[in-house]
Steps between C-alpha positions, in 0.01 A plus 500: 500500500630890506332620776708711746438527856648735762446452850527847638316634232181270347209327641578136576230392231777652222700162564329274253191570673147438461481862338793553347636471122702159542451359187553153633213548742249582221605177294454277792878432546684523875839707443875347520600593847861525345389759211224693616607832548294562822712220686331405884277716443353304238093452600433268137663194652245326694489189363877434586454666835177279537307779637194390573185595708394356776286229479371166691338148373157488610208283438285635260172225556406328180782634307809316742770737531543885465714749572372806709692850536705620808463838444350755304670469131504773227397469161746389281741365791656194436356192738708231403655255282300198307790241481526120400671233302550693138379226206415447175190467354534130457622447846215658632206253315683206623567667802107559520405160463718359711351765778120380394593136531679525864150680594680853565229715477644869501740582237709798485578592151598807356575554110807805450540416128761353221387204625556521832235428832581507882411235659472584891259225583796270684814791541393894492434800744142552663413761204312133355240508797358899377180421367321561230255804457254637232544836696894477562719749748828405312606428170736266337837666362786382257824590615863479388730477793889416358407329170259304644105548475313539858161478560396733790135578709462871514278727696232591246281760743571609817456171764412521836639297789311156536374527172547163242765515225349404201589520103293394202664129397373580128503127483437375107330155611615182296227408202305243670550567854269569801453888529610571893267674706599802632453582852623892519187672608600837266155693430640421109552109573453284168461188700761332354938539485554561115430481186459178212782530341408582145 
């Protein structure tokens, strides 16, 4: 990036902030703490500082797990990471069945694209237990953090503490299979996760 940040002189936001004119920012790409011109003081790096928000598991009734806020969270702040075993597109169908025929019921896919899915349903952080929601407070973001693409859970109104974290799946279901009811409760609910895939 070439933004420039001086201490004694700018607001703190000037470092690669959330208002400032880092051109890596707008693209979706975390800066190189060894180029970036703002150094430390770097605030587009929180992927590799794992800055996260505050959250706990809870049980969220007839949808198993959730995740529930800490505190109150801004829009657009960063929550946390979605992370799991990085596959291909073949390794996740056989990966699938295998996963319907040992009777695992919740599966924690994710597709990032050029043929590539997380899997987090056996090895991935608790981002896999936020729910679904018709009426989402976060949104799904593509990242690139040091060549690699990142898939992150950001902050898509203002969140209050004890509040659910949830994100729309935009599931494409499989031709054939069972639509899965959706338990969200959003004034906009369809009443089911997805869409037929086409």
């Amino acid at each position: 990036c070439h933004c420039h940040y001086n201490p004694s002189r700018d607001a703190r936001t000037q470092a690669c902030g959330e208002n400032s004119d880092c051109i890596n920012r707008l693209v979706q790409m975390e800066c190189n703490p060894l180029t970036c011109p703002c150094g430390s003081y770097c605030l587009n790096r929180r992927f590799q500082k794992r800055q996260y928000a505050e959250v706990r598991l809870i049980d969220a009734g007839r949808k198993g797990f959730g995740m529930q806020a800490l505190t109150d969270l801004e829009s657009g702040q960063f929550v946390m990471e979605y992370m799991g075993e990085i596959v291909s597109t073949a390794q996740f169908r056989k990966r699938a069945r295998v996963y319907q025929q040992e009777g695992i019921r919740h599966q924690y896919f994710m597709s990032i694209g050029n043929n590539k899915i997380i899997d987090a349903t056996r090895k991935g952080s608790i981002a896999r237990f936020i729910n679904h929601s018709c009426g989402p407070n976060c949104v799904l973001q593509k990242w690139m953090v040091a060549g690699a693409i990142r898939m992150g859970i950001f902050a898509e109104r203002p969140i209050k503490r004890g509040e659910e974290i949830t994100f729309d799946y935009k599931f494409e279901r499989m031709a054939g299979a069972e639509p899965q009811p959706c338990y969200c409760g959003a004034p906009e609910c369809k009443g089911i996760i997805g869409v037929a895939k086409e």
